[in-house]
C-alpha positions as CSV (number, residue, x, y, z in Angstrom):
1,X,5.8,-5.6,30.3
2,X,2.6,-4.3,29.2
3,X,1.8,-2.0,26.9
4,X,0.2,1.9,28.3
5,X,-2.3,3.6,26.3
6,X,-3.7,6.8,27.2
7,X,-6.5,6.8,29.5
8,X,-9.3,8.1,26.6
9,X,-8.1,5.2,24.7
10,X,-8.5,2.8,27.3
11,X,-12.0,4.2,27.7
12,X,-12.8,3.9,24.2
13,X,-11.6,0.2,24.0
14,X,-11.8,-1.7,20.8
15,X,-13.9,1.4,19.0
16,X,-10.3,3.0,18.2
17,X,-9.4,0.0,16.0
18,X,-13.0,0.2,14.4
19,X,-12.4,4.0,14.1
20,X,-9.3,3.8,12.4
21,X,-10.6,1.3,10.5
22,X,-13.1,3.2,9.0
23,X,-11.0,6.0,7.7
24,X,-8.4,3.8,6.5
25,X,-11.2,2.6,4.5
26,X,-12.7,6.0,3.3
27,X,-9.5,7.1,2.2
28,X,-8.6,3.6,0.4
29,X,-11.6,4.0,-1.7
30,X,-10.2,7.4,-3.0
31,X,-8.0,5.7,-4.9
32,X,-9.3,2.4,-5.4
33,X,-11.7,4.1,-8.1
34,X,-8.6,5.3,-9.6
35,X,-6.6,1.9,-9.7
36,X,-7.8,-0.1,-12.6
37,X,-8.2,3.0,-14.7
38,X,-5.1,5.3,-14.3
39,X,-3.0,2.6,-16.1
40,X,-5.1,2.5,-19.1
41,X,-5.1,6.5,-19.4
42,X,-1.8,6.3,-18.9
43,X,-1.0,4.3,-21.4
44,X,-3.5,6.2,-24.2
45,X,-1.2,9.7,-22.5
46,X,2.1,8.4,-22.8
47,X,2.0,6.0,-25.0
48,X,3.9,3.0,-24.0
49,X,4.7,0.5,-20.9
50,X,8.9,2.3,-20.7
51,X,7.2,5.9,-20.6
52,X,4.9,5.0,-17.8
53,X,7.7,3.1,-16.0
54,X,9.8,6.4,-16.4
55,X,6.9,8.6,-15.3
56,X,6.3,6.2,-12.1
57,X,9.8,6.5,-11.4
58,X,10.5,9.7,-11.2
59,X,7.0,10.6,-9.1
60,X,7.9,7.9,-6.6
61,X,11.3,10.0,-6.5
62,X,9.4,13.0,-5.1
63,X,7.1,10.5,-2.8
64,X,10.5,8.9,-1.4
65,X,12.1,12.3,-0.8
66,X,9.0,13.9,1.1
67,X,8.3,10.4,3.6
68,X,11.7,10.8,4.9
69,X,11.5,14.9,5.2
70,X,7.8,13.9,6.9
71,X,8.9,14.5,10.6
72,X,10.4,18.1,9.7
73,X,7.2,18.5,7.8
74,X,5.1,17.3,10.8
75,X,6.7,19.7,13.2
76,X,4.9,22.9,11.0
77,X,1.3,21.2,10.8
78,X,1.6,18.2,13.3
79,X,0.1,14.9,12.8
80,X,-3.5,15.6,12.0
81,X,-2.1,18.6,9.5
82,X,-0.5,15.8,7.7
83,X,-3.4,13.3,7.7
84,X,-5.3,16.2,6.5
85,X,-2.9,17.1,3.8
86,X,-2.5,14.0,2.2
87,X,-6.7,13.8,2.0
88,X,-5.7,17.4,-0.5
89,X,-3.1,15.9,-2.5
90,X,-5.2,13.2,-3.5
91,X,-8.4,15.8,-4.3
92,X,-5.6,17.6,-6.4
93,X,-4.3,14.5,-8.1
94,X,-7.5,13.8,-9.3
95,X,-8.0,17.0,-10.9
96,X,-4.8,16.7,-12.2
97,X,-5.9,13.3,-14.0
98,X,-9.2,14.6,-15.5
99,X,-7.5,17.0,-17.5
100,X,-5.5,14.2,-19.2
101,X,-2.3,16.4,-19.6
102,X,1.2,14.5,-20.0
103,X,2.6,16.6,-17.8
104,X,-0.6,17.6,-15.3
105,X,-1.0,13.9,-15.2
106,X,2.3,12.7,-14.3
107,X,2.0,15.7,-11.2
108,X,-1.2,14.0,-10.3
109,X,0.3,10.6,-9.8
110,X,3.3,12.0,-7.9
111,X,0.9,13.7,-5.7
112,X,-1.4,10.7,-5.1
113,X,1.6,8.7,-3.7
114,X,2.5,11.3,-1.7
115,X,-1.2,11.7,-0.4
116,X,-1.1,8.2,0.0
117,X,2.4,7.8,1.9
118,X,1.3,10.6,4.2
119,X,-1.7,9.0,5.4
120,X,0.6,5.5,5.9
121,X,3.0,6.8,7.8
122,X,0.2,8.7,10.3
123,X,-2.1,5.6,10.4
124,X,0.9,3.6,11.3
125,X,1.8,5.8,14.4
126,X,-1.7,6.0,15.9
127,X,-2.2,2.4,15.6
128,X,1.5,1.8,17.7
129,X,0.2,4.6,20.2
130,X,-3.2,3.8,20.7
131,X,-3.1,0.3,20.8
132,X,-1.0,-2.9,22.4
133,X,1.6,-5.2,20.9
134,X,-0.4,-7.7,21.8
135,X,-3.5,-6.8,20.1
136,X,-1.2,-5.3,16.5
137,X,-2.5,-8.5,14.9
138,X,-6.2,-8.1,15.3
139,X,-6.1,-4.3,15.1
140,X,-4.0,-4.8,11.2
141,X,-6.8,-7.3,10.6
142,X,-9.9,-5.1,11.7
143,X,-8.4,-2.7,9.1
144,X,-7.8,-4.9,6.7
145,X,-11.4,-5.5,6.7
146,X,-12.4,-1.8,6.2
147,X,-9.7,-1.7,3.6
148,X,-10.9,-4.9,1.6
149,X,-14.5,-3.6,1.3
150,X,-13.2,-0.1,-0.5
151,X,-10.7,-2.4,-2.7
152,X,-13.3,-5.2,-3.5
153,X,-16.0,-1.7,-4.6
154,X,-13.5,0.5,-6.5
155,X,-11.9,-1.2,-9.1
156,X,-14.7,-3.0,-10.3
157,X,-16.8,0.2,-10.1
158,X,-14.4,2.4,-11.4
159,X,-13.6,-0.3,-14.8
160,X,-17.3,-0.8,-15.4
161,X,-17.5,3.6,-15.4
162,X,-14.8,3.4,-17.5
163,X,-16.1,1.4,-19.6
164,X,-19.3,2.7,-20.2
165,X,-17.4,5.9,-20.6
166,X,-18.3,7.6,-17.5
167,X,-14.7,8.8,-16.3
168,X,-16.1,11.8,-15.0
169,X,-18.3,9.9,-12.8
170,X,-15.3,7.7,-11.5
171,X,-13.5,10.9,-11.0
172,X,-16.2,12.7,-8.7
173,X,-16.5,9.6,-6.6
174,X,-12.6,9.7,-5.8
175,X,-12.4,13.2,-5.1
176,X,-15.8,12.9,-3.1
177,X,-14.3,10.2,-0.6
178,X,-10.9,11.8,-0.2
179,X,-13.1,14.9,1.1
180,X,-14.8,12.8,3.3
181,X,-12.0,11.2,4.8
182,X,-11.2,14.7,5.9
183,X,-14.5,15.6,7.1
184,X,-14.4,12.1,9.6
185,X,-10.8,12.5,10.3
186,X,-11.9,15.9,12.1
187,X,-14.8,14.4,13.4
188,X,-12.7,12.0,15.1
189,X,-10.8,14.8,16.4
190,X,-13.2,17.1,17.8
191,X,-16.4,15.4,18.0
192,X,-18.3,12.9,20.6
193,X,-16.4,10.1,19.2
194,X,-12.6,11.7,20.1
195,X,-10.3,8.9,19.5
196,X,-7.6,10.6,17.6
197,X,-5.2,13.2,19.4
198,X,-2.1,15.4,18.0
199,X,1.1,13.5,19.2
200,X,4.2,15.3,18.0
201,X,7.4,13.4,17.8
202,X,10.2,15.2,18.1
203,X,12.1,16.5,14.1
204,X,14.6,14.1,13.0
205,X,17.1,14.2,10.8
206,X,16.4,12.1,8.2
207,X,20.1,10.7,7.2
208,X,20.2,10.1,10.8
209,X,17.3,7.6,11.2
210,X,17.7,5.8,8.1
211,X,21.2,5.2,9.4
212,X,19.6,4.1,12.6
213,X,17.3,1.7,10.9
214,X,20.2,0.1,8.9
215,X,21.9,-0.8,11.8
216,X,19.3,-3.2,13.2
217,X,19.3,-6.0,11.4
218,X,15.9,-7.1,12.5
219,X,14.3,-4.2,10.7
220,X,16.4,-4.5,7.4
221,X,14.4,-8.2,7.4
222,X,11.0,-6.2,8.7
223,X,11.6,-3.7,6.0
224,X,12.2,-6.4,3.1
225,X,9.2,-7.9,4.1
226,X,7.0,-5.3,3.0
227,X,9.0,-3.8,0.5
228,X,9.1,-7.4,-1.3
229,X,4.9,-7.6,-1.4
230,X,4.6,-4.1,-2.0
231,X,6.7,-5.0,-5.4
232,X,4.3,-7.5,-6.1
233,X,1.4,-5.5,-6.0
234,X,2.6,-2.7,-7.8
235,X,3.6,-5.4,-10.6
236,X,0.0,-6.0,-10.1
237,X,-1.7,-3.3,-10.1
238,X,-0.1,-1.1,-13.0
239,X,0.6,-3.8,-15.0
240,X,-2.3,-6.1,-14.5
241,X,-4.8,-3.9,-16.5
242,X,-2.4,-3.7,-19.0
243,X,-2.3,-7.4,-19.2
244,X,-5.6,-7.9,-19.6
245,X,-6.1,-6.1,-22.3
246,X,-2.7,-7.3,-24.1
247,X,-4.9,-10.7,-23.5
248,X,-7.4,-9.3,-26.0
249,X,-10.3,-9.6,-22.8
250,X,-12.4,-6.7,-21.8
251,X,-11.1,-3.6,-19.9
252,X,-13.7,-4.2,-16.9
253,X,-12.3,-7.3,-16.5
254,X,-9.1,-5.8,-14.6
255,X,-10.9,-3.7,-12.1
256,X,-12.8,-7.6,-11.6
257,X,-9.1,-8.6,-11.4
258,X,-7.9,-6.1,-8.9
259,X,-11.4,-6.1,-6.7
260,X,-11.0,-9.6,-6.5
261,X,-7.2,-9.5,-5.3
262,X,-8.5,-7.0,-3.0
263,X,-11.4,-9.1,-1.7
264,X,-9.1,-11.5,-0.3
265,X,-8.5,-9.1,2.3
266,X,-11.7,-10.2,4.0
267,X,-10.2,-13.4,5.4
268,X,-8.0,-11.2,7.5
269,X,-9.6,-13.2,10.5
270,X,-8.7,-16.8,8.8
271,X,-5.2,-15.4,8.6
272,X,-5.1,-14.1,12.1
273,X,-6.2,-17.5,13.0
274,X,-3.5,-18.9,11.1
275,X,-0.8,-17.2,12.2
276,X,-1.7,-17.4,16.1
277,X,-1.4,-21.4,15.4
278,X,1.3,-21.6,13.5
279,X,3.8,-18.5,13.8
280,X,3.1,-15.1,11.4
281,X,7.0,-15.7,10.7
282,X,5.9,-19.4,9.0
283,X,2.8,-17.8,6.7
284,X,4.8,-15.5,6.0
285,X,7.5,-17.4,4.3
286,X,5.0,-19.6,3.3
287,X,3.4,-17.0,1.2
288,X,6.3,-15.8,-0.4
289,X,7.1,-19.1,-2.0
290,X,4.0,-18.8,-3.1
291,X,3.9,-15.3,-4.4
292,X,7.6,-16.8,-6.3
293,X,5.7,-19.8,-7.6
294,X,2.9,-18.0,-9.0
295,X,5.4,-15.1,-10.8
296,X,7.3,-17.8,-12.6
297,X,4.4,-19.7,-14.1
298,X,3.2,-16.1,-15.4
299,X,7.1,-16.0,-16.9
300,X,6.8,-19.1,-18.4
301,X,3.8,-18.2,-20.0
302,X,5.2,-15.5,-21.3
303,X,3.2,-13.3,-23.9
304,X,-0.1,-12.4,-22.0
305,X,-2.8,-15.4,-22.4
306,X,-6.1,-15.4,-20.3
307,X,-4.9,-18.4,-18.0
308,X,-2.1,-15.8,-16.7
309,X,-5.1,-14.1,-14.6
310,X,-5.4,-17.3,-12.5
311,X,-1.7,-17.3,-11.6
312,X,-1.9,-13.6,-10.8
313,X,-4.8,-14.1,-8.5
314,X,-2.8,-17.2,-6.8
315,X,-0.2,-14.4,-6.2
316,X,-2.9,-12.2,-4.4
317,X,-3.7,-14.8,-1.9
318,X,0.0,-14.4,-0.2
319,X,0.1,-10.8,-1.3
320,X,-2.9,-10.3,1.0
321,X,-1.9,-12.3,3.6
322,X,1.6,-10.5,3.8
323,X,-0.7,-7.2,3.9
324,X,-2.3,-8.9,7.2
325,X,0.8,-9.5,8.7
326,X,3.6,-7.6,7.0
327,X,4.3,-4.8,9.5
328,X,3.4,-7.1,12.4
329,X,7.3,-7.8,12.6
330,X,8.2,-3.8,12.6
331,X,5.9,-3.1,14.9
332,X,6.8,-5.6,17.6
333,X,10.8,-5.0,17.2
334,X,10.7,-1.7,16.6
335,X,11.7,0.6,19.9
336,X,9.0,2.7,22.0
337,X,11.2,5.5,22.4
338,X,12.2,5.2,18.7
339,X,8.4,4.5,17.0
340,X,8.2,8.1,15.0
341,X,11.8,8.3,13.4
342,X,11.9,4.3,12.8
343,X,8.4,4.8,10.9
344,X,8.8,7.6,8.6
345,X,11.9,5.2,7.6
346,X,9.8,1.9,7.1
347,X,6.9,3.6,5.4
348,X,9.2,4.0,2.9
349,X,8.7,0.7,1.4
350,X,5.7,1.8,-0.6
351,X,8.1,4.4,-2.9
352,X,10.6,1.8,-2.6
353,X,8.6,-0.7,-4.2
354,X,7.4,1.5,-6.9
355,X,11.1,2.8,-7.4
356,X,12.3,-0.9,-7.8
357,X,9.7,-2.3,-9.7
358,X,9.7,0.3,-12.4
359,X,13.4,0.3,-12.8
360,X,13.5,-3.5,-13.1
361,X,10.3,-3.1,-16.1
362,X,12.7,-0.3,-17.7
363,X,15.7,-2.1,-17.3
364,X,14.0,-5.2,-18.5
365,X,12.5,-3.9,-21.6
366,X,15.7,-2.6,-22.9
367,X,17.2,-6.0,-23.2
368,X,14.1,-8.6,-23.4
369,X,10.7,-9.1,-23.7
370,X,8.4,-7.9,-20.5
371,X,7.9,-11.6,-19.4
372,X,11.4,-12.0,-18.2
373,X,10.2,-9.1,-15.5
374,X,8.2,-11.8,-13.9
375,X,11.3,-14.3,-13.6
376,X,13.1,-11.5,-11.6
377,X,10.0,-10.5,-9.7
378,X,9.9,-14.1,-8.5
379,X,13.5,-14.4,-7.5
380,X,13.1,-11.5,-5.2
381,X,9.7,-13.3,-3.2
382,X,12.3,-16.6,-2.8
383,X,15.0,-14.3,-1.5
384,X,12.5,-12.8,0.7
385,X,11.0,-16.1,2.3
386,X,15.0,-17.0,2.9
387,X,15.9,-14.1,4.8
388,X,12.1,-14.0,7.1
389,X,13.7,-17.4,8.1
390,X,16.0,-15.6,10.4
391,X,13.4,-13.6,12.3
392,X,12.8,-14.9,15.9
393,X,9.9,-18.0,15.8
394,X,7.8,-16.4,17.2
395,X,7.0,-12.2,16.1
């Protein structure tokens, strides 16, 4: 049975996915000029790796509480209110982290992931109502595109600003794309190009559709696939500055670390290519072993050394093709009648993640060194691969 899309859409054609695209890529390069440098004022704020773990806890708390209180929110300002709200958060977060506060900049990262978990969930519903199952590969690959360029441009750029000590600069440039991603996001709306429409689900109750999801085991596995990647990069990209410069190398170096993680993104098409050959359920589990592989070499390493960069960046390489074909399996087993509910609930994996991987770096750190965090990270990417395994063959 094929899939309808409105009539505008089906006018429009493929300049929806190239629309969406393009804010999705706006908006990511808000915070990509924040990535590789937030950590390292972070960690001159609060003063150690357990502090910030604690701090990114308990913001990711608030995040994880709003996403599933998102359709009750949506029914006040609707769908573009939301897209428009989380484009404010982020302008406020970055205030929030130029005045270098403990307390204003702990706000600003709670805010930031709300911002950021807002725009997620919305960007995940136009994309399943504009735009057939069939094509959910190749529209998640057009974006990934959009949102390779701003990743490959803002760490790099943001850790040479910061160190030349121009934070200011990197600042003005975030809060000058979040605004922008406001201005387009209207212009989608109202202008020649109208792609975007308000579509208001009906309110759930949240305790109700995360009881829902739970029930279907197909979307437990779904939800563990993007929860497990998401732990990965978090692992990266907090930690990854740190352990550059625990590696006595330069600062910039990281944002080259995370741009270049980021850049992989561009062989979204390879990877589409890959998984219409030989199964997006098969790369998939094939880039979780390697994910595992690549963690436990960094573990066995253990005190940060220089060649541990190379096993991070081997990491990357199934991190980004998970972020190419992770939600393909939600998408295409998830309900029609159920998309709205069912999403607020899977977007979830990005507090998850943060919730998980900070408590395992906490936990971890009051018992051992921090190396033994990347034996457990590991174990979770093999559990992971084990359980895709019982996704239908072909997703």
């Amino acid at each position: 049975m094929l899939h309808k899309r409105p009539i505008l859409i089906n006018q429009i054609g493929p300049d929806v996915t190239t629309s969406l695209g393009r804010l999705a890529g706006v908006e990511g390069l808000a915070r990509a000029m924040l990535v590789s440098i937030v950590p390292l004022v972070a960690l001159d704020v609060f003063g150690s790796k357990d502090v910030i773990a604690t701090v990114y806890f308990c913001s990711t708390l608030f995040t994880l509480l709003l996403t599933l209180n998102l359709p009750m929110l949506e029914g006040y300002l609707k769908r573009r209110g939301l897209v428009t709200l989380s484009g404010l958060l982020l302008i406020t977060a970055v205030v929030l982290y130029w005045s270098q506060h403990h307390t204003l900049f702990a706000t600003g990262i709670a805010l930031q992931g709300a911002g950021a978990s807002m725009f997620s969930v919305c960007i995940a519903l136009y994309v399943m109502n504009y735009i057939g199952k069939s094509d959910f590969t190749k529209a998640e690959s057009h974006r990934m595109l959009y949102m390779g360029a701003a990743w490959v441009i803002g760490p790099t750029l943001g850790g040479w600003l910061f160190e030349k000590g121009l934070g200011n600069l990197i600042y003005l440039i975030s809060f000058s794309a979040a605004a922008a991603m406001i201005v387009y996001f209207w212009w989608l709306r109202f202008g020649d190009d109208e792609v975007i429409s308000a579509v208001m689900p009906p309110s759930a109750n949240p305790i109700q559709s995360i009881t829902r999801f739970w029930k279907q085991p197909k979307l437990r596995i779904a939800y563990l696939v993007t929860l497990s990647r998401a732990c990965f990069w978090v692992a990266l990209f907090v930690y990854g500055p740190i352990y550059v410069i625990e590696a006595d190398l330069p600062a910039w170096l990281g944002g080259l670390l995370l741009s270049g993680a980021s850049g992989l993104l561009f062989l979204s098409p390879i990877i589409r290519n890959f998984a219409d050959r030989y199964g997006t359920r098969q790369v998939i589990i094939f880039c979780y072993v390697l994910i595992g592989l690549s963690m436990t070499v960094l573990g066995i390493i253990g005190e940060a050394e220089p060649i541990g960069l190379l096993f991070f960046v081997i990491g990357a390489v199934g991190g980004a093709t998970i972020d190419v074909l992770g939600n393909i399996p939600f998408m295409r087993m998830v309900k029609p009648r159920e998309r709205s509910a069912m999403t607020m609930v899977f977007t979830t994996w990005r507090e998850s993640s943060s919730l998980i991987t900070q408590a395992i770096v906490f936990l971890t750190l009051l018992v051992a060194p921090f190396w033994v965090f990347f034996f457990i990270l590991a174990l979770l990417q093999f559990l992971t691969a084990v359980a895709t395994s019982y996704l239908p063959k072909r997703i």
